[in-house]
VEXDREN-2710 file (C-alpha; in Angstrom, 1 decimal):
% VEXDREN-2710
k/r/px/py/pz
1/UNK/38.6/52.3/140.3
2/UNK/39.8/55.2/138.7
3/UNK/43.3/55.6/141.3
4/UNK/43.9/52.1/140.3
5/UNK/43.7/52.2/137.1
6/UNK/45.8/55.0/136.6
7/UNK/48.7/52.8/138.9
8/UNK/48.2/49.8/136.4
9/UNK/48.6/52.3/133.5
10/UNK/51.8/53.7/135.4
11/UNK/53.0/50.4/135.5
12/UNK/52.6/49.1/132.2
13/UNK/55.0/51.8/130.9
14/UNK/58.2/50.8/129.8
15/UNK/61.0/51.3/131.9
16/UNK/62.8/53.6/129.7
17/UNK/62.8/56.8/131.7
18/UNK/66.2/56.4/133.5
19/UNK/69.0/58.9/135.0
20/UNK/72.8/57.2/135.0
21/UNK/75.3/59.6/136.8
22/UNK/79.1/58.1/136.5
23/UNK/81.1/60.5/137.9
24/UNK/80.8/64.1/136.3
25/UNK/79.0/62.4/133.2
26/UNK/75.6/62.5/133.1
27/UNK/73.1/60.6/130.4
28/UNK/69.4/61.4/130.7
29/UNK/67.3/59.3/128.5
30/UNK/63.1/60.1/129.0
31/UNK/61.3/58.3/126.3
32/UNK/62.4/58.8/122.4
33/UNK/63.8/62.4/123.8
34/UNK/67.3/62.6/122.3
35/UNK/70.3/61.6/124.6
36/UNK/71.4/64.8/126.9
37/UNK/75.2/64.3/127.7
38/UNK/76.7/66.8/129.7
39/UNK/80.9/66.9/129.5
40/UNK/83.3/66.4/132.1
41/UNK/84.4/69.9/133.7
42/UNK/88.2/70.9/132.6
43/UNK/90.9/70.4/135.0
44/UNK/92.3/73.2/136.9
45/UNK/95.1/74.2/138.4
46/UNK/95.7/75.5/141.3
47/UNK/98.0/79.2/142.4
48/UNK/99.7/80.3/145.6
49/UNK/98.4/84.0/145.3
50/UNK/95.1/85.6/144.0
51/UNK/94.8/89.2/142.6
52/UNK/91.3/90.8/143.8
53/UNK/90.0/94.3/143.2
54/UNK/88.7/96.1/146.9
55/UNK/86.4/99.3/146.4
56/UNK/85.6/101.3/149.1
57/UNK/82.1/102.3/147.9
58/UNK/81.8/105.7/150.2
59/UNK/84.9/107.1/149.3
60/UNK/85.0/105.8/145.6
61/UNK/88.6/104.4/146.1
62/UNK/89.5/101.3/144.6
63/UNK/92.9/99.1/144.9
64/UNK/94.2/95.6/143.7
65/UNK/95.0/93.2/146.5
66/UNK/97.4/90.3/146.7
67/UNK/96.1/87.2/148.6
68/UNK/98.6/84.5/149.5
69/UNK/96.8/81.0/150.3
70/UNK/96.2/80.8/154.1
71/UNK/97.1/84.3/154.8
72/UNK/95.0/87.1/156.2
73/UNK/95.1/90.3/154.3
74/UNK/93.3/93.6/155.7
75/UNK/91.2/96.2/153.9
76/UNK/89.9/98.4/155.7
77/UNK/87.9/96.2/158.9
78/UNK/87.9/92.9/156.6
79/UNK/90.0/90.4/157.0
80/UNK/90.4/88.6/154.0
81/UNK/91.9/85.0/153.8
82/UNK/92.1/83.0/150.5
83/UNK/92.4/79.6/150.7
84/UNK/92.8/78.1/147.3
85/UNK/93.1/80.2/143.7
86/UNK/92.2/77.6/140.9
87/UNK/92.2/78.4/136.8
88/UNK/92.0/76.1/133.7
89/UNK/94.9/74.0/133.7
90/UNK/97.3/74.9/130.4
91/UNK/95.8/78.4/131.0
92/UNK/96.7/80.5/133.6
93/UNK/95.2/83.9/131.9
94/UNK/91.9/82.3/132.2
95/UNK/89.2/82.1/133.9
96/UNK/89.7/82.1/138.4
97/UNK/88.0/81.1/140.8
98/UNK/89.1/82.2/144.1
99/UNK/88.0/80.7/147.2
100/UNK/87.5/83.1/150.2
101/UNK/86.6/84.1/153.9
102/UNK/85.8/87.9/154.8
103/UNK/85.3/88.8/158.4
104/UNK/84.1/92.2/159.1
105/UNK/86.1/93.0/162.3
106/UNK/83.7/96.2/163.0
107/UNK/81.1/93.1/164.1
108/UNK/83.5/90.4/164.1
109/UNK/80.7/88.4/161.6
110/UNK/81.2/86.7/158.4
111/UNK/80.8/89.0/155.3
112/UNK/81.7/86.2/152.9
113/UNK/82.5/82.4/152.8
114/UNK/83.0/81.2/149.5
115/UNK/84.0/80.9/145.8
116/UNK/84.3/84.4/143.9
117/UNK/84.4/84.0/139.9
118/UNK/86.4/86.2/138.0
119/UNK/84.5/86.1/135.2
120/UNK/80.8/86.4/136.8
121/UNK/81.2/89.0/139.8
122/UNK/77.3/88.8/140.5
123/UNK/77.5/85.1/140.8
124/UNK/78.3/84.8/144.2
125/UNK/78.9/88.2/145.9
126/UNK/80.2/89.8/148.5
127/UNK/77.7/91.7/150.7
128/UNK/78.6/94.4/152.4
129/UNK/77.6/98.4/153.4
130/UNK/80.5/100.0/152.4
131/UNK/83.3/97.8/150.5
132/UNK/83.5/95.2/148.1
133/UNK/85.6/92.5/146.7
134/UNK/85.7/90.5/143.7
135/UNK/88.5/88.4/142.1
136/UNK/90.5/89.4/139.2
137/UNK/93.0/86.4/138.1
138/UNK/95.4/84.1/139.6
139/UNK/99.1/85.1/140.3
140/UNK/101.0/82.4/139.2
141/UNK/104.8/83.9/140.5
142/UNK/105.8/87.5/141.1
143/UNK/106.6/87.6/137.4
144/UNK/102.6/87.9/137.1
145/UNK/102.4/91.2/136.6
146/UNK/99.4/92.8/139.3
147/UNK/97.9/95.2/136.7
148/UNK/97.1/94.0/133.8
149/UNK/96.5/96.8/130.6
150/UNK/92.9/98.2/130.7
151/UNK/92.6/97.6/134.7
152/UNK/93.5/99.6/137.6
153/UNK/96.7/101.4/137.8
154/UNK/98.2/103.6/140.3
155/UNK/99.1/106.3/138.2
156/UNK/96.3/108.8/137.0
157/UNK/93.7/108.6/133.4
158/UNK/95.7/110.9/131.0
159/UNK/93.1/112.5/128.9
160/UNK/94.1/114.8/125.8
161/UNK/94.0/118.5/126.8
162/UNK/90.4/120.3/126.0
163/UNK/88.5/117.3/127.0
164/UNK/88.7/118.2/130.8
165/UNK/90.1/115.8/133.7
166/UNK/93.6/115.3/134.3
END
């Protein structure tokens, strides 16, 4: 008696629990719970070339590599082919997302199939022994400059004299 009254009970609630998805819209409504609304996701825009950053992790070396969509690029034994560089649309110095495919050639297996996010490395990285990959921005033309200020640069860290280094 009790299972069934717990179904009648179940029933009698109002109907008011309901999930409408339109698209990338979403309205939750559960009860007298305020209205969650999420907003549509920005448009992006999409670039020939991607810059990434490769690190070699045993010999501490690191260098900026230009990916061209549907090209394969090598570093070291990977093989790296981007297939579509994406940012905000009106904004080309923001955020990328870079979609990849790294094949180790040492074991001819996949390393990496995927979107890398400039802005959240961690997200969805690489994993791999020895090197690693992770996008930087999109390059819009080769008027985008490669290195940016505050980022890799082939010339050496000039440090004021008495402070050691260079």
């Amino acid at each position: 008696m009790k299972r069934l009254t717990a179904g009648l009970v179940l029933l009698a609630l109002p109907a008011v629990a309901q999930t409408t998805i339109e698209g990338d819209d979403t309205v939750i409504r559960l009860g007298n719970a305020p209205v969650a609304e999420s907003k549509m996701r920005p448009a992006a825009s999409s670039a020939a070339q991607a810059v990434m950053r490769g690190l070699d992790k045993l010999a501490g070396a690191s260098e900026d590599i230009i990916l061209t969509a549907g090209e394969a690029t090598q570093f070291g034994p990977l093989t790296i082919t981007m297939k579509d560089c994406r940012y905000p649309k009106g904004n080309p110095s923001g955020d990328a997302f870079v979609s990849l495919s790294v094949i180790d050639t040492n074991t001819n297996k996949s390393a990496f199939e995927g979107w890398m996010i400039a802005s959240s490395p961690a997200l969805n990285a690489m994993d791999h022994p020895r090197y690693d990959v992770w996008a930087i921005r999109c390059k819009l033309d080769d008027r985008t400059p490669s290195v940016v200020a505050g980022e890799s640069s082939p010339f050496p860290i000039m440090r004021p004299e008495g402070l050691g280094g260079n």
